[in-house]
Backbone as JSON Lines, residues from 0, in Angstrom:
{"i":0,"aa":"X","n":[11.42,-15.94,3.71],"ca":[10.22,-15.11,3.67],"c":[10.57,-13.62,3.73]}
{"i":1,"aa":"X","n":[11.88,-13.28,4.69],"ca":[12.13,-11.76,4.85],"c":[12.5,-11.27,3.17]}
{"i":2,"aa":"X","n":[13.04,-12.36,2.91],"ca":[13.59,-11.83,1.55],"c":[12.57,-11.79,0.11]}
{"i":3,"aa":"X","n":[11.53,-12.46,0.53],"ca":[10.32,-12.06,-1.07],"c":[10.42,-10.64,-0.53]}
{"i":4,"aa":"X","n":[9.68,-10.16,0.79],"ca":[9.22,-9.19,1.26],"c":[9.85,-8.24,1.0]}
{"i":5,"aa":"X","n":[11.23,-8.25,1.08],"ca":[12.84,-7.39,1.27],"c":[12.14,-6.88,-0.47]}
{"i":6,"aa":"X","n":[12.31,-7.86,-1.01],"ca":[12.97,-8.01,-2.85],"c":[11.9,-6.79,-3.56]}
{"i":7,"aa":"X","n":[10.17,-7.7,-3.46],"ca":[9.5,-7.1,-3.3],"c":[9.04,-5.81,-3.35]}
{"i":8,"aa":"X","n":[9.38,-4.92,-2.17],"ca":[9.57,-3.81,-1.86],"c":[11.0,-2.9,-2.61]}
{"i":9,"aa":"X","n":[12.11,-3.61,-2.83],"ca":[13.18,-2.95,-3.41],"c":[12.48,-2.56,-4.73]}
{"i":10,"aa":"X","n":[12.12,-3.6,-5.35],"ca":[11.57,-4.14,-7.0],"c":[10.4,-2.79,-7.23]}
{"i":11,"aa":"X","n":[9.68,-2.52,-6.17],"ca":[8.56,-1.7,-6.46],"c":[9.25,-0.31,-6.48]}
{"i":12,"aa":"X","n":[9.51,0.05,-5.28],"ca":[10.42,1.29,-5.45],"c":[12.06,1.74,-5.92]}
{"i":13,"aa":"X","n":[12.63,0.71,-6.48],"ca":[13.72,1.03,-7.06],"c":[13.99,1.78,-8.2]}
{"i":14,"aa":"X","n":[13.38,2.54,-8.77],"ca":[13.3,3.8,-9.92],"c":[13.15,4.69,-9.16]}
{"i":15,"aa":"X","n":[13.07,4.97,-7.75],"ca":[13.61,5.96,-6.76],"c":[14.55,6.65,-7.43]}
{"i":16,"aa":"X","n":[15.58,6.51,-8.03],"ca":[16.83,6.72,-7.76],"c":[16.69,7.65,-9.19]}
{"i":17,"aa":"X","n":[15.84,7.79,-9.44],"ca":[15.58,8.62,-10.69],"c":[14.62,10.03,-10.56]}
{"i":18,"aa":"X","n":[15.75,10.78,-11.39],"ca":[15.5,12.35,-11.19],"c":[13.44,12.65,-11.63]}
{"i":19,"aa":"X","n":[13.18,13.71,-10.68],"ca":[11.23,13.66,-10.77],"c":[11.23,15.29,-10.71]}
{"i":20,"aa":"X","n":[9.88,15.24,-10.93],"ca":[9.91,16.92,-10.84],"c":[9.17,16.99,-9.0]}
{"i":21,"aa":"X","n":[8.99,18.24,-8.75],"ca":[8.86,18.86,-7.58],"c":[7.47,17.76,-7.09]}
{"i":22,"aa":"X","n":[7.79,17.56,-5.68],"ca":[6.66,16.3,-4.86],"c":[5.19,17.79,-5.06]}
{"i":23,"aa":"X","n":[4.46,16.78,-5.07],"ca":[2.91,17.12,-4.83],"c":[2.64,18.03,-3.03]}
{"i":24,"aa":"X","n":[2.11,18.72,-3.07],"ca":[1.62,19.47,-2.27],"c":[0.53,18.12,-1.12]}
{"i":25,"aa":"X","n":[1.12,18.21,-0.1],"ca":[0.03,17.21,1.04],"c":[-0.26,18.02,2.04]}
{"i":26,"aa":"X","n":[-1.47,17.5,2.86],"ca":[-1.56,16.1,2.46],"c":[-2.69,15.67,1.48]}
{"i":27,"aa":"X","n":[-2.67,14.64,0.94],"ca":[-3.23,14.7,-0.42],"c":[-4.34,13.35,-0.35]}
{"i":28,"aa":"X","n":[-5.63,13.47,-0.42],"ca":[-6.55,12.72,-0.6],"c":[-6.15,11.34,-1.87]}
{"i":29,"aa":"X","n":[-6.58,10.26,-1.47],"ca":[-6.2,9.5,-2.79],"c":[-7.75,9.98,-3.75]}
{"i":30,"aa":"X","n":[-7.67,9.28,-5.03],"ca":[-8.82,9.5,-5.96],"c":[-9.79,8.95,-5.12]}
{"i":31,"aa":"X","n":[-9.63,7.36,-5.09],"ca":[-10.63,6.81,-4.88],"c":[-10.22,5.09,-4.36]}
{"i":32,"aa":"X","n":[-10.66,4.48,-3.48],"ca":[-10.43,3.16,-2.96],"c":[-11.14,2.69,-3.91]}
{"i":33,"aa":"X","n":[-10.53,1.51,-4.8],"ca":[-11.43,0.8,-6.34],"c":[-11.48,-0.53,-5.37]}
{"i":34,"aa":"X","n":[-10.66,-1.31,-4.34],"ca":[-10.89,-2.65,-4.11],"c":[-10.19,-2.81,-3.06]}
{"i":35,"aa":"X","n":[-10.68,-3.25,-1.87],"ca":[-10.69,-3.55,-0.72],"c":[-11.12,-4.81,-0.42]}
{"i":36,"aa":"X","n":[-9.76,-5.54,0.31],"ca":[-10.11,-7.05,0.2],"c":[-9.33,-7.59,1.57]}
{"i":37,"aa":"X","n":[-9.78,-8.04,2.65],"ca":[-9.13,-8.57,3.91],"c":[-8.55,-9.95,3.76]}
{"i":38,"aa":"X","n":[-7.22,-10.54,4.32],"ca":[-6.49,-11.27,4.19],"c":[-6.3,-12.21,5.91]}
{"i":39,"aa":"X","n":[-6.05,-13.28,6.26],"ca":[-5.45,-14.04,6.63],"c":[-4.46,-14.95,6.45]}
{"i":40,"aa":"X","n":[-3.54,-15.27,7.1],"ca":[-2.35,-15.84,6.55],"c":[-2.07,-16.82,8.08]}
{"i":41,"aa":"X","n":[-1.55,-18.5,7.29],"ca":[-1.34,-18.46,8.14],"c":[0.0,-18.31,8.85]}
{"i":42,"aa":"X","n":[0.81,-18.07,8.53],"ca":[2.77,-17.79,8.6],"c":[2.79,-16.36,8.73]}
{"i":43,"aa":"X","n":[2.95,-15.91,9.71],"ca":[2.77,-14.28,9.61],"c":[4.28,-13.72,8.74]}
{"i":44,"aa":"X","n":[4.21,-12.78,8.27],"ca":[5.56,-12.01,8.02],"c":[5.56,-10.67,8.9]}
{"i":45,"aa":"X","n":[6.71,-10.49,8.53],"ca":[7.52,-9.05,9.19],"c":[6.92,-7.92,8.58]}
{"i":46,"aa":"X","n":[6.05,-7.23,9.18],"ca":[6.05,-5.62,8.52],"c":[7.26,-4.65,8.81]}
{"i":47,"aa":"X","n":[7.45,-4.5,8.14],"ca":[8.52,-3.25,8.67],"c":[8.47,-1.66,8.09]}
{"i":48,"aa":"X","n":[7.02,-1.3,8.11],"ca":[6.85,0.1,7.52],"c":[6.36,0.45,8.39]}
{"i":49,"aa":"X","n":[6.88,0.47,9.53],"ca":[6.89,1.56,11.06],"c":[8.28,1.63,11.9]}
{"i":50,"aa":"X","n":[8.13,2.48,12.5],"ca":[9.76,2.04,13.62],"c":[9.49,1.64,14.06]}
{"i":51,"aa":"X","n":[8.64,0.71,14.77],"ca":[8.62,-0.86,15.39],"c":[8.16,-1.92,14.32]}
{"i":52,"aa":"X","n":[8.98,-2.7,13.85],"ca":[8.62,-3.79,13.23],"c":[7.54,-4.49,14.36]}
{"i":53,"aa":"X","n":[6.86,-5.15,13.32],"ca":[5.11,-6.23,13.98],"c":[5.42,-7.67,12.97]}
{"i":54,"aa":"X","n":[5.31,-8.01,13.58],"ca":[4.38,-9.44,12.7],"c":[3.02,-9.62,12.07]}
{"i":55,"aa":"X","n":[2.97,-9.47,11.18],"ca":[1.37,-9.59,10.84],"c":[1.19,-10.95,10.22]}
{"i":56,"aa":"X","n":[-0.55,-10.99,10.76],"ca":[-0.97,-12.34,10.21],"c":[-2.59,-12.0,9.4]}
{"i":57,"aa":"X","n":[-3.23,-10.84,9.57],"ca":[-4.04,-10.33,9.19],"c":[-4.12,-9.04,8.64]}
{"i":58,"aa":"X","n":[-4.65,-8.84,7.48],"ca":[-4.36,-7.48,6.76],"c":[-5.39,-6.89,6.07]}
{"i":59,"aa":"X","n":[-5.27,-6.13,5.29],"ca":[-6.22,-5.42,4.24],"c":[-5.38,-5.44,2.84]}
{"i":60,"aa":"X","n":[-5.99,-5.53,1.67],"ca":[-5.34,-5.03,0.45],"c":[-6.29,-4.05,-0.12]}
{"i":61,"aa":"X","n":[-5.3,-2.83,-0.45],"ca":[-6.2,-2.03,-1.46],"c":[-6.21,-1.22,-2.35]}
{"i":62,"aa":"X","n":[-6.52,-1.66,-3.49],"ca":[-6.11,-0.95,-4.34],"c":[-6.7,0.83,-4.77]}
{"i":63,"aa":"X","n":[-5.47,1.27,-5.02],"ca":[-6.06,2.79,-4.85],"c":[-5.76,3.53,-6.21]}
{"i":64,"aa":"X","n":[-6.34,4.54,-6.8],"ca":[-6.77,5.64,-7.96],"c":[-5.7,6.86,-7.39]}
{"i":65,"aa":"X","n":[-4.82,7.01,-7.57],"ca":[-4.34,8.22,-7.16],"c":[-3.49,9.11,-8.07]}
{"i":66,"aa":"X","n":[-3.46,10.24,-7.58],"ca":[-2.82,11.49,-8.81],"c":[-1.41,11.11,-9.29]}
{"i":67,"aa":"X","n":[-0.87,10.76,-9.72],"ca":[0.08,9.98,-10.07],"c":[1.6,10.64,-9.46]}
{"i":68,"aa":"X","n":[1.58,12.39,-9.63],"ca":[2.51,13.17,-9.24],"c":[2.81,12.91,-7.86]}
{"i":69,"aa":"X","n":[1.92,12.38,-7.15],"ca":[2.06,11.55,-5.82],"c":[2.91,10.43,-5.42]}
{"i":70,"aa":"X","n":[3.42,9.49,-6.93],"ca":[3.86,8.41,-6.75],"c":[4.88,8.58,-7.86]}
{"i":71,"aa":"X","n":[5.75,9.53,-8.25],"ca":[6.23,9.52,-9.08],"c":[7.82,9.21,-8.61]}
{"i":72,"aa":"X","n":[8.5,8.42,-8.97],"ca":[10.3,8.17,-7.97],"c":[10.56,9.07,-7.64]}
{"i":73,"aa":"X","n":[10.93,9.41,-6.77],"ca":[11.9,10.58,-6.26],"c":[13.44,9.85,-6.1]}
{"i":74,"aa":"X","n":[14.47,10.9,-5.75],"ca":[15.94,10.56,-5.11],"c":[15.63,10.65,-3.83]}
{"i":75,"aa":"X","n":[14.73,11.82,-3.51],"ca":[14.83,11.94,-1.92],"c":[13.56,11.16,-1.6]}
{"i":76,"aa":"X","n":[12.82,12.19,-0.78],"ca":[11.87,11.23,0.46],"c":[10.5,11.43,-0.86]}
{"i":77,"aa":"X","n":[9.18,10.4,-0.09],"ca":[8.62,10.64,-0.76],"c":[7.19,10.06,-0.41]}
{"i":78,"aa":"X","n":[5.93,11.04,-0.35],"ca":[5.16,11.53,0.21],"c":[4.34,10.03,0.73]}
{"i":79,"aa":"X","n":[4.32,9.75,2.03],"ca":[4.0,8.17,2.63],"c":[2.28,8.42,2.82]}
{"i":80,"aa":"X","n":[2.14,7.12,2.15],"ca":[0.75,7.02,2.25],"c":[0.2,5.8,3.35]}
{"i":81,"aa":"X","n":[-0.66,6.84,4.04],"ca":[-1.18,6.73,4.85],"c":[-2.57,6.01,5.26]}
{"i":82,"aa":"X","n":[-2.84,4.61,6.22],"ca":[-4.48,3.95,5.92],"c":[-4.76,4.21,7.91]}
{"i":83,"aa":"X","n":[-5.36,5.22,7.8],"ca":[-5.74,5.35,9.58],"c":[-4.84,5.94,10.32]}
{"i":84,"aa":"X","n":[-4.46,4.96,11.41],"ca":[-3.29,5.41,11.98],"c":[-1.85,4.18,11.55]}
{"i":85,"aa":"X","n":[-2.01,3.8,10.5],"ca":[-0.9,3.65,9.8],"c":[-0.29,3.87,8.72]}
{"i":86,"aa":"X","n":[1.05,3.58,8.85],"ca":[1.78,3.81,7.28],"c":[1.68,2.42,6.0]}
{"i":87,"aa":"X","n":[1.21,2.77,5.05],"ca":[0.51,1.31,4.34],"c":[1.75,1.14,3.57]}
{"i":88,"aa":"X","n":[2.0,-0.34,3.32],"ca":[3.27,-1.22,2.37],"c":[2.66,-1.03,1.17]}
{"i":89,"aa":"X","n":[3.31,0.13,0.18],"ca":[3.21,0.01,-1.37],"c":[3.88,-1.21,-1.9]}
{"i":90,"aa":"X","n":[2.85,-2.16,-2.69],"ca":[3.38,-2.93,-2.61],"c":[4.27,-2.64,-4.79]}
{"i":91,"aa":"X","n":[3.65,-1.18,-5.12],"ca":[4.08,-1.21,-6.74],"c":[4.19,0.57,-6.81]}
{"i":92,"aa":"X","n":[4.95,1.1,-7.77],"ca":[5.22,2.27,-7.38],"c":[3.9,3.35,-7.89]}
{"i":93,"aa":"X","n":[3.24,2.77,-9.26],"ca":[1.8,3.45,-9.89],"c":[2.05,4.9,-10.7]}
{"i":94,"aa":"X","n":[2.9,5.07,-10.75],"ca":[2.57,6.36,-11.56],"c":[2.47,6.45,-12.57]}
{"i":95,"aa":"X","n":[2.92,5.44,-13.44],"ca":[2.17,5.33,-15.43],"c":[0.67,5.19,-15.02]}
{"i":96,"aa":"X","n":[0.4,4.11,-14.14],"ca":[-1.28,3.52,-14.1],"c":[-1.75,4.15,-13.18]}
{"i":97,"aa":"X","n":[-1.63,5.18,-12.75],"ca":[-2.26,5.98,-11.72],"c":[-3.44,4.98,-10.62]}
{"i":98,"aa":"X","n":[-2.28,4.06,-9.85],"ca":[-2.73,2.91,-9.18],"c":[-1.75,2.27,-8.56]}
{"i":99,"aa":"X","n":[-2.11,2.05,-7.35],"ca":[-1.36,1.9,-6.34],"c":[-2.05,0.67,-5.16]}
{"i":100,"aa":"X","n":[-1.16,-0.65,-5.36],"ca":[-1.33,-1.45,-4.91],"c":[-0.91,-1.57,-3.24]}
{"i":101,"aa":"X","n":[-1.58,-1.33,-2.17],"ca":[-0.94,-1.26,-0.72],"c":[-1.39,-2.34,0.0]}
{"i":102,"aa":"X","n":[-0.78,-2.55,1.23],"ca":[-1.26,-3.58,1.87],"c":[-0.81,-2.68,3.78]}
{"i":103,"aa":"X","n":[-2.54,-3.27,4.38],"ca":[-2.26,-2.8,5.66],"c":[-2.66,-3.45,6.65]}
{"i":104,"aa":"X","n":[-1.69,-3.46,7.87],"ca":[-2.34,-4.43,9.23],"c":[-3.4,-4.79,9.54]}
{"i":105,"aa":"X","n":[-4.05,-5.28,9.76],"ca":[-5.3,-5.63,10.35],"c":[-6.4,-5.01,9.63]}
{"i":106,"aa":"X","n":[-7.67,-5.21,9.92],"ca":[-8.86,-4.78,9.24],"c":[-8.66,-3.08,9.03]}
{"i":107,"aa":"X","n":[-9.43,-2.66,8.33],"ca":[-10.01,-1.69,7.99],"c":[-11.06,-1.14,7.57]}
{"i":108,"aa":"X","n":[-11.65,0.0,8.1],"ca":[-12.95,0.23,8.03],"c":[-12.74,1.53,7.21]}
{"i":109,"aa":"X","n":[-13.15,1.87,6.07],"ca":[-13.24,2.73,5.01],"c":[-14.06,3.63,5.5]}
{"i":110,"aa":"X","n":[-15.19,3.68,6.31],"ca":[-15.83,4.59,6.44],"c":[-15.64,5.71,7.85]}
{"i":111,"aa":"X","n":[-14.18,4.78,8.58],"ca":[-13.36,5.86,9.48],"c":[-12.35,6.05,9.2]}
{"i":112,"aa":"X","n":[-11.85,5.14,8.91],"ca":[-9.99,5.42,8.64],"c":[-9.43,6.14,7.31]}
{"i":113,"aa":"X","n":[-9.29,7.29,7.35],"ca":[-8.58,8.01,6.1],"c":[-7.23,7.44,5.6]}
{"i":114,"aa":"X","n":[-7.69,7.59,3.91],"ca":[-6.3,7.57,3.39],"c":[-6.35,8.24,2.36]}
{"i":115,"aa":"X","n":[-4.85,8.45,2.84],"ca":[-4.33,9.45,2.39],"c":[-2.35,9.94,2.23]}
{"i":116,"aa":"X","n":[-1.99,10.74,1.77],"ca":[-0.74,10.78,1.27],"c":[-0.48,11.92,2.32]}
{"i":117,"aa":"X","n":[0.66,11.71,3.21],"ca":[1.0,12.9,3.93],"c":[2.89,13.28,4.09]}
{"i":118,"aa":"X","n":[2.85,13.56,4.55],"ca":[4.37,14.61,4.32],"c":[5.37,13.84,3.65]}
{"i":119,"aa":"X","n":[6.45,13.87,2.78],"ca":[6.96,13.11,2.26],"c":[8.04,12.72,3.55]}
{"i":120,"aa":"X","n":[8.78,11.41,3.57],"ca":[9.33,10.6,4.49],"c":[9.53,9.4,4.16]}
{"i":121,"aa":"X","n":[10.07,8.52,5.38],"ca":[9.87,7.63,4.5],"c":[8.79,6.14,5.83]}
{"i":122,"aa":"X","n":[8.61,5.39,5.23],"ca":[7.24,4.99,6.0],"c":[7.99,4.37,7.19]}
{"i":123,"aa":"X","n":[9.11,3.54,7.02],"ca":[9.71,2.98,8.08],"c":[10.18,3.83,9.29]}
{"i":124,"aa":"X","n":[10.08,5.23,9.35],"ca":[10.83,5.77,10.45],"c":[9.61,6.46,11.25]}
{"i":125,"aa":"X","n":[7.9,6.05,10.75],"ca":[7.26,6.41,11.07],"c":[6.22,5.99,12.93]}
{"i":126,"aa":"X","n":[6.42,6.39,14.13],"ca":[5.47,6.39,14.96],"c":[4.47,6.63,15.19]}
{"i":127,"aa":"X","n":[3.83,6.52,16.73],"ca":[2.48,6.51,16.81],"c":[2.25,8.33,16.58]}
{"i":128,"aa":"X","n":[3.17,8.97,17.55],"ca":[2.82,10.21,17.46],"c":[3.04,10.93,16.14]}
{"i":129,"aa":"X","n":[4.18,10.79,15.17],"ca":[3.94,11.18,14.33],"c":[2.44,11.26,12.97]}
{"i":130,"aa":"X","n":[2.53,9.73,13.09],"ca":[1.14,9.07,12.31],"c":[-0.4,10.68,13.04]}
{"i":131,"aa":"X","n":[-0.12,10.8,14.07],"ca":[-1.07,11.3,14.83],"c":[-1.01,12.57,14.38]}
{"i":132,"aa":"X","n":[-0.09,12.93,14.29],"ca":[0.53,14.46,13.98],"c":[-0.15,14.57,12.77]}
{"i":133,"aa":"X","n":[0.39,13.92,11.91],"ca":[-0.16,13.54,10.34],"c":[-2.0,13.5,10.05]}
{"i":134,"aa":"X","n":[-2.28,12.91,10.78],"ca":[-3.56,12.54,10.6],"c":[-4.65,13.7,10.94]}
{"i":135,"aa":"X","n":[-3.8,14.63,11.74],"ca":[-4.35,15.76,12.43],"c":[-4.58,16.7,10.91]}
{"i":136,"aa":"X","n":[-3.17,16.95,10.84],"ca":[-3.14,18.1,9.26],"c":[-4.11,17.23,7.93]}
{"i":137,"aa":"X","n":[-4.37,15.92,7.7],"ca":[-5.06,15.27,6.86],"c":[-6.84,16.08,7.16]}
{"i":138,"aa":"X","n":[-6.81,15.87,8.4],"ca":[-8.24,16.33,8.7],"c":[-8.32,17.74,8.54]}
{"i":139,"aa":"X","n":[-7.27,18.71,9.32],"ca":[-7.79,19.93,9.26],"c":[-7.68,20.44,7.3]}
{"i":140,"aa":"X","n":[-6.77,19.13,6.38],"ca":[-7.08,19.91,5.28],"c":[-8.57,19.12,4.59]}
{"i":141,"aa":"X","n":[-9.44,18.72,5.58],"ca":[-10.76,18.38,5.07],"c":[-10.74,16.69,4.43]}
{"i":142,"aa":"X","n":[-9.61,16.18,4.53],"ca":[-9.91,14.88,3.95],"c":[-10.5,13.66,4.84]}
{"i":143,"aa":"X","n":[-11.56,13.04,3.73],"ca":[-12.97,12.73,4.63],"c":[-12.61,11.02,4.54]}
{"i":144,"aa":"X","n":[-13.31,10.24,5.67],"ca":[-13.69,8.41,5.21],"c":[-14.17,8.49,4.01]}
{"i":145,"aa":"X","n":[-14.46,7.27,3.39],"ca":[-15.32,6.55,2.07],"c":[-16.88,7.13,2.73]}
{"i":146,"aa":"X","n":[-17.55,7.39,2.07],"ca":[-19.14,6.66,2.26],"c":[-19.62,5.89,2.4]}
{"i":147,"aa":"X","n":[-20.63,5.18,3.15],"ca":[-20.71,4.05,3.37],"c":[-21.01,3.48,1.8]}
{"i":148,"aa":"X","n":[-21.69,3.63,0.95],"ca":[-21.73,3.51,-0.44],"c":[-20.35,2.8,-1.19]}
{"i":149,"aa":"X","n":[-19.6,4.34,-0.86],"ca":[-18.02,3.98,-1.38],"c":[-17.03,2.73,-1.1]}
{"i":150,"aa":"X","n":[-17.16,3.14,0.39],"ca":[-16.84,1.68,0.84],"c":[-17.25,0.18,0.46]}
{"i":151,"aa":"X","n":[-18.47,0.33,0.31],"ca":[-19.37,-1.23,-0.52],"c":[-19.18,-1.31,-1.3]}
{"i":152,"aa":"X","n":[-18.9,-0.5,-2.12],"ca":[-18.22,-0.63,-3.36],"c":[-16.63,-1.54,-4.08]}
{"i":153,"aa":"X","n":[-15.9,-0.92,-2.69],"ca":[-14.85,-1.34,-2.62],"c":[-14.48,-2.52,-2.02]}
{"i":154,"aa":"X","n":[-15.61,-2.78,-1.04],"ca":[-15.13,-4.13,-0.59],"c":[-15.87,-5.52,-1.67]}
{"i":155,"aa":"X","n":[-16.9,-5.0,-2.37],"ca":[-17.75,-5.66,-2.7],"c":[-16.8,-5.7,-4.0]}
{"i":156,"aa":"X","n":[-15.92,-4.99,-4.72],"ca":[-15.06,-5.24,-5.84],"c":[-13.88,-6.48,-5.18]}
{"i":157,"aa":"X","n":[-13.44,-6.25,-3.89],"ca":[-12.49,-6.95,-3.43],"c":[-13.24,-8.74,-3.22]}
{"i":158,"aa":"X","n":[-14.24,-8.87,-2.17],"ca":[-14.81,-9.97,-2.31],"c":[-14.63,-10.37,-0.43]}
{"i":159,"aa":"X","n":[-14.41,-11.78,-0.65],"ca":[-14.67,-12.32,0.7],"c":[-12.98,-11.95,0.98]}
{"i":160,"aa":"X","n":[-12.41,-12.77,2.67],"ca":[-11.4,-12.61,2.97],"c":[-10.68,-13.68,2.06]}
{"i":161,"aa":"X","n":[-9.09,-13.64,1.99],"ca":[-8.62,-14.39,1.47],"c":[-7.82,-14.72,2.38]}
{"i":162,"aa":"X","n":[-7.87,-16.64,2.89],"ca":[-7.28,-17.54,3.85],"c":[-6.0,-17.77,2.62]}
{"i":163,"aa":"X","n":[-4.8,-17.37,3.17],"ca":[-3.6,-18.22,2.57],"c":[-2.62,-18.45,3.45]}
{"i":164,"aa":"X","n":[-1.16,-19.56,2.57],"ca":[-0.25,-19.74,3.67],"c":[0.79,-18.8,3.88]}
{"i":165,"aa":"X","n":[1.15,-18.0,3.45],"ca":[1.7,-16.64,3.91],"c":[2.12,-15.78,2.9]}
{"i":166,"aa":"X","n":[2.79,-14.82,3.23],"ca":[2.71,-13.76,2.19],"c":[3.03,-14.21,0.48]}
{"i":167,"aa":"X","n":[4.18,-14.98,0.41],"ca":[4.68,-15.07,-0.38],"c":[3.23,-15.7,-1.45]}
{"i":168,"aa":"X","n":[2.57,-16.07,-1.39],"ca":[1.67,-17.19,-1.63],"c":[0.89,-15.7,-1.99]}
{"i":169,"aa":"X","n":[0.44,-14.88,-1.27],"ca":[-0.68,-14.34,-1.39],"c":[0.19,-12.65,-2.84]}
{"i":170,"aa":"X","n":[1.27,-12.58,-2.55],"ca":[2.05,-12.19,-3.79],"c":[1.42,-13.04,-4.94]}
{"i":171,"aa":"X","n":[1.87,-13.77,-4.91],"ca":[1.97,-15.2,-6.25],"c":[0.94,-15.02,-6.87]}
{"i":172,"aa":"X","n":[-0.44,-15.43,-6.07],"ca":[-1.69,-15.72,-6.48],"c":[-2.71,-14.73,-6.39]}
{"i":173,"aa":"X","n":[-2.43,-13.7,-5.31],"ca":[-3.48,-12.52,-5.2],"c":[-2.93,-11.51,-5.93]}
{"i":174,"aa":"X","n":[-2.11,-10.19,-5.39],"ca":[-1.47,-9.4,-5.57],"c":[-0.74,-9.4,-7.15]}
{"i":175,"aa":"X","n":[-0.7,-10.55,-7.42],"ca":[0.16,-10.49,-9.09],"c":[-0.84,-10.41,-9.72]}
{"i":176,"aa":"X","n":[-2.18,-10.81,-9.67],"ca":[-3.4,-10.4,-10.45],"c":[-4.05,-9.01,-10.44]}
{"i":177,"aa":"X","n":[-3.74,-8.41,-9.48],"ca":[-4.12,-7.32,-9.08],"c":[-3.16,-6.18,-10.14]}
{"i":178,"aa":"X","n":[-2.25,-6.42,-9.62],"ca":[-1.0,-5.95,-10.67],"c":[-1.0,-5.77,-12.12]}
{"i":179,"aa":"X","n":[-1.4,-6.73,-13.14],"ca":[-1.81,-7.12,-14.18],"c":[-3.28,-5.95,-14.22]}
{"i":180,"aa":"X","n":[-4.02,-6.39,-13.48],"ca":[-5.23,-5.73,-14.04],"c":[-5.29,-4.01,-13.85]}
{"i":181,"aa":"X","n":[-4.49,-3.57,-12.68],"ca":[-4.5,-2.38,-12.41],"c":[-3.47,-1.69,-12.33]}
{"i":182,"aa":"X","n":[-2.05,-2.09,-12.99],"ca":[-1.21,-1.89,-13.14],"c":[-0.39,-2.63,-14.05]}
{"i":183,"aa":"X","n":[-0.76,-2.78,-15.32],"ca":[0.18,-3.67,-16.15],"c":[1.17,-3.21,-16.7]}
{"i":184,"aa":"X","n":[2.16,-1.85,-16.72],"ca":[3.12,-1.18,-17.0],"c":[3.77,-2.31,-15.88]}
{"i":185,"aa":"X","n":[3.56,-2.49,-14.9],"ca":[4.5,-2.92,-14.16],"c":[4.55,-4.52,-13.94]}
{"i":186,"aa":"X","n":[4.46,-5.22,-14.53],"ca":[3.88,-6.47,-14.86],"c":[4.86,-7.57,-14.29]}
{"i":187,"aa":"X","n":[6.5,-7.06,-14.42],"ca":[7.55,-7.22,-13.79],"c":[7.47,-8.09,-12.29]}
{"i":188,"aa":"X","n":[6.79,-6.89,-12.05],"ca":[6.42,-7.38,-10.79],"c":[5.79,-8.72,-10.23]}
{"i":189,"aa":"X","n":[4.69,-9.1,-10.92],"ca":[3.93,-10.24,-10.67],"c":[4.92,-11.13,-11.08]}
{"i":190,"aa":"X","n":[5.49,-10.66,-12.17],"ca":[6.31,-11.7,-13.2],"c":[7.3,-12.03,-11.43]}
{"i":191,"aa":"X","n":[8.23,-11.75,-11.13],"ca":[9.19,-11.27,-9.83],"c":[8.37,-12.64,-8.88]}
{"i":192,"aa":"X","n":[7.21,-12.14,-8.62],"ca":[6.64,-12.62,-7.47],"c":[6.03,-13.97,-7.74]}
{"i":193,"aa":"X","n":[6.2,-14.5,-9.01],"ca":[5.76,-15.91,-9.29],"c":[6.98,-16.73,-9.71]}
{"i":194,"aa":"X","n":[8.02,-16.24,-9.49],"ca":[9.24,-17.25,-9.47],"c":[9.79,-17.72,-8.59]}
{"i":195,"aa":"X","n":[9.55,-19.25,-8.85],"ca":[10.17,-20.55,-8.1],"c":[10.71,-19.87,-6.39]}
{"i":196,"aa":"X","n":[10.1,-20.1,-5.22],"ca":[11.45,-19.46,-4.29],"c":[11.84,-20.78,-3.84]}
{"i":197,"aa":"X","n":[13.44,-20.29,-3.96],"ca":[14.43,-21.01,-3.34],"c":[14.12,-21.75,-2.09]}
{"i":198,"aa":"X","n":[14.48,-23.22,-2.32],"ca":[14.73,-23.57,-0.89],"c":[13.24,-24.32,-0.61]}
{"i":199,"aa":"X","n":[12.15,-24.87,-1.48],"ca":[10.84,-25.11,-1.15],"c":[10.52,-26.14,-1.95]}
């Protein structure tokens, strides 16, 4: 299981390693939350996009509209996007499709929790106080919750929760559709996440 997750994550951001022009100015509002969809699982996996690894068994997915210069590879660090007071798992890198597939701990409420793109870094070395630090400069540069509108929007595109047996599963069958529809430059990916895993 560590290793879809591991692969996953390499697979999405591995064009890192390729020369970009100058990072975007943060912290940076996304466009717009298009689909918001809550998850249960029952096999938790490992998050590891904080300096304390968690186990999660409950999450959010959501897909996001964002300026693309935001998500474009870098070599170095590169600007971590942010759902509340956490750092969210990109789960695809988005910058041809200006769309960005994330996934975050536990529920979320769109109409408090900002997101948003803040200092470039990288998400795993991120704490409580930093996140806090962050969230501070997000606000004082004016970036607001969804509307309650906005939000209904987004959850009402996403749908009910989705009960599965753990991540890998919810890759396969959720997230690779998502991919396809709002990101099909990267198609790879789903393709990645629907092959046979070893050992099952």
């Amino acid at each position: 299981m560590k290793g879809i997750i591991f692969s996953a994550c390499v697979v999405a951001l591995a064009s890192s390693l390729l020369a970009a022009p100058p990072v975007a100015k943060t912290p940076a509002a996304v466009d717009a939350v298009v689909y918001a969809k809550a998850f249960t699982l029952n096999e938790s996996f490992r998050y590891d996009w904080s300096n304390v690894p968690q186990q999660v068994s409950k999450g959010t997915i959501l897909v996001l509209k964002v300026n693309p210069i935001l998500v474009i590879p870098r070599q170095l660090e590169e600007p971590v996007l942010y759902v509340g007071t956490q750092a969210a798992m990109r789960l695809n890198q988005g910058e041809k499709s200006g769309y960005v597939i994330a996934v975050v701990p536990g529920d979320v409420d769109l109409t408090k929790d900002l997101v948003w793109f803040g200092t470039p870094g990288l998400p795993g070395r991120t704490d409580a106080a930093h996140i806090q630090n962050e969230l501070q400069k997000a606000e004082k540069a004016g970036i607001k919750p969804l509307t309650a509108a906005q939000a209904k929007a987004a959850t009402d595109t996403g749908g009910a929760r989705a009960n599965m047996q753990d991540m890998s599963v919810l890759l396969r069958d959720l997230i690779a559709n998502l991919v396809e529809q709002y990101s099909p430059q990267e198609n790879y990916l789903a393709e990645s996440w629907r092959l046979p895993v070893v050992g099952q």
